[in-house]
Each structure stands twice: as structure tokens, then as C-alpha cells.
C-alpha positions in Angstrom: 3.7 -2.4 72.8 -0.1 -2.2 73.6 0.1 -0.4 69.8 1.9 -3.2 68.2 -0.5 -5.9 69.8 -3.6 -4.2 68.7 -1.8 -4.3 64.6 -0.9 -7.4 65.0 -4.3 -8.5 65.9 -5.8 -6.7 63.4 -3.6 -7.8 60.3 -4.0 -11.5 61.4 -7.4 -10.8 61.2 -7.3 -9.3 57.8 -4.5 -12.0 56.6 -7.7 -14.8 57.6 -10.3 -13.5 55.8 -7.9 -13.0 52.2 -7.0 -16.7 52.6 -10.9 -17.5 53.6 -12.0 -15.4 50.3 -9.4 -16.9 48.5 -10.1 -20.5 49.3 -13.9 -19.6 48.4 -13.1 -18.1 44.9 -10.2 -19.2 43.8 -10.2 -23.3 42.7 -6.4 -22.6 42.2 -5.6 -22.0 45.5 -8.0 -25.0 46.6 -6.2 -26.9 44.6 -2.9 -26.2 45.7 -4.3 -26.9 49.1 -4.9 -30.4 48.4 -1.9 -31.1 47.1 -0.3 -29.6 49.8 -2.1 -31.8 52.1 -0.9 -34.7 49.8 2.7 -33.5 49.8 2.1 -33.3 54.0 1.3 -36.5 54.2 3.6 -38.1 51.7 6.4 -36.1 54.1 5.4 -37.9 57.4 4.8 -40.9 56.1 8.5 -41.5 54.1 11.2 -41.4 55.8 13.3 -38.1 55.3 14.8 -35.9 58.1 13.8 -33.2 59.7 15.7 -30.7 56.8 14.0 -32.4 54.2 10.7 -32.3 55.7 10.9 -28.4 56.5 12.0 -27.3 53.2 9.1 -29.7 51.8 6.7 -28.0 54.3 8.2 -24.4 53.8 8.4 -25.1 49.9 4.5 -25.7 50.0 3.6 -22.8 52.0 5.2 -21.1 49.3 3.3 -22.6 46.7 0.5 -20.8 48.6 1.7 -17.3 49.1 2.3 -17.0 45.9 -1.6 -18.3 44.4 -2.4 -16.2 46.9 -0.2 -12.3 45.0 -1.6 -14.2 41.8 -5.2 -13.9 43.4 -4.4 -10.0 44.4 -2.5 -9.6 41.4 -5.7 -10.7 39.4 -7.7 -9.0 41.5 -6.5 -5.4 41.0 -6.0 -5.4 37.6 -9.6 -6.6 37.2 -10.7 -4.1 39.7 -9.1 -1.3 37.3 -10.5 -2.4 34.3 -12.2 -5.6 32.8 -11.1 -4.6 29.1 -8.5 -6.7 27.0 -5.0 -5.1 27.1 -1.7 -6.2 26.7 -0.4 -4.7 30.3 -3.2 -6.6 31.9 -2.8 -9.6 30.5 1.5 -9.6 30.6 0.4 -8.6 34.6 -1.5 -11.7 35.5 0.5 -13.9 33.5 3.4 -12.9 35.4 1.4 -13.9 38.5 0.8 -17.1 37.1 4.6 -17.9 36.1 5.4 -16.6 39.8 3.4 -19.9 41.0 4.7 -21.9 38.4 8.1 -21.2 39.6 7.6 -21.8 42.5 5.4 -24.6 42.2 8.4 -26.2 40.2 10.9 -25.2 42.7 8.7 -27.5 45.0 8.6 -30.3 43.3 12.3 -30.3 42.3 12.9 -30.4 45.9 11.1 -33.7 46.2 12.4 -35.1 43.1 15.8 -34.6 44.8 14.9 -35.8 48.2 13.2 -39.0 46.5 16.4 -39.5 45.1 18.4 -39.4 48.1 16.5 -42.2 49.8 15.8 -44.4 46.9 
């Protein structure tokens, strides 16, 4: 157990500091911070239930995790090579549409839930 802890402590350290690099480097991901702090907000302050609110909340964390694989995802193929090539460039836009997905499966959620109390 004493094991386990130790790991634990150690891969929330190392979780921190890729979101802390992240935020630094990436204006994506600072970007989909603030409007995840807008989305937040906009969730407390209408009124929706609790269901609406987590899938809201869960939907924008989401958003995050996956502008945060884009970031690694960008990352590593740089790290391999800064040339041109098709592979690369089919890799990191896959990234990108991976955020866009999910990005859109956010706000389909709120154009739903908008509906519903309007």
C-alpha cells in the first residue's frame, strides 16, 4: 500500500507540471480554459439540475484532456522530427479533430440543455 501511495504521489506530481507546461505553451489549452470557466459559470448561474450540470462540467474537462493528447501528440512527433511529412502532419491533425470532437460534443450538450429550459 505504502508502494501504491508513493506512485500515486508521484504521477500527480508529474500530471501537475504537464498541465502547468501546457498552460504555459500552449494558447489552445489557455483558451479552452477560459471557456471552460465561462461554461462554469453559465452552469451555476442557469438553472439546470444537477445531471445537466455534471455532464456540462464532465463534458469540459474533456475538452481539456484532449488539448492536453493534442499537446503530447504534437509534442512527440516534433520531438522525432521537425521535417514536413505526410504521417506527421495526418498525426497532429488527428489530435486536432480529437478536440474538435469533443469540443463539439460539448457544446451539443448545451445546445440541448438550452433547449430543455427555454
Amino acid at each position: 500500500m505504502l508502494y501504491f501511495l508513493k506512485r500515486l504521489k508521484y504521477r500527480c506530481i508529474w500530471s501537475w507540471q504537464g498541465i502547468i507546461v501546457t498552460w504555459r505553451e500552449e494558447h489552445s489549452f489557455r483558451s479552452w480554459v477560459w471557456a471552460n470557466l465561462v461554461s462554469v459559470i453559465a452552469a451555476f448561474a442557469l438553472p439546470l439540475t444537477y445531471g445537466d450540470r455534471a455532464l456540462i462540467l464532465a463534458l469540459g474537462v474533456l475538452v481539456l484532456a484532449a488539448e492536453l493528447i493534442n499537446t503530447g501528440i504534437e509534442n512527440a512527433v516534433d520531438f522525432v522530427s521537425e521535417k514536413q511529412h505526410p504521417l506527421a502532419r495526418k498525426a497532429k491533425d488527428a489530435g486536432s479533430a480529437g478536440v474538435a470532437v469533443t469540443a463539439i460534443a460539448a457544446g451539443i450538450a448545451w445546445i440541448v440543455i438550452l433547449i430543455g429550459i427555454f
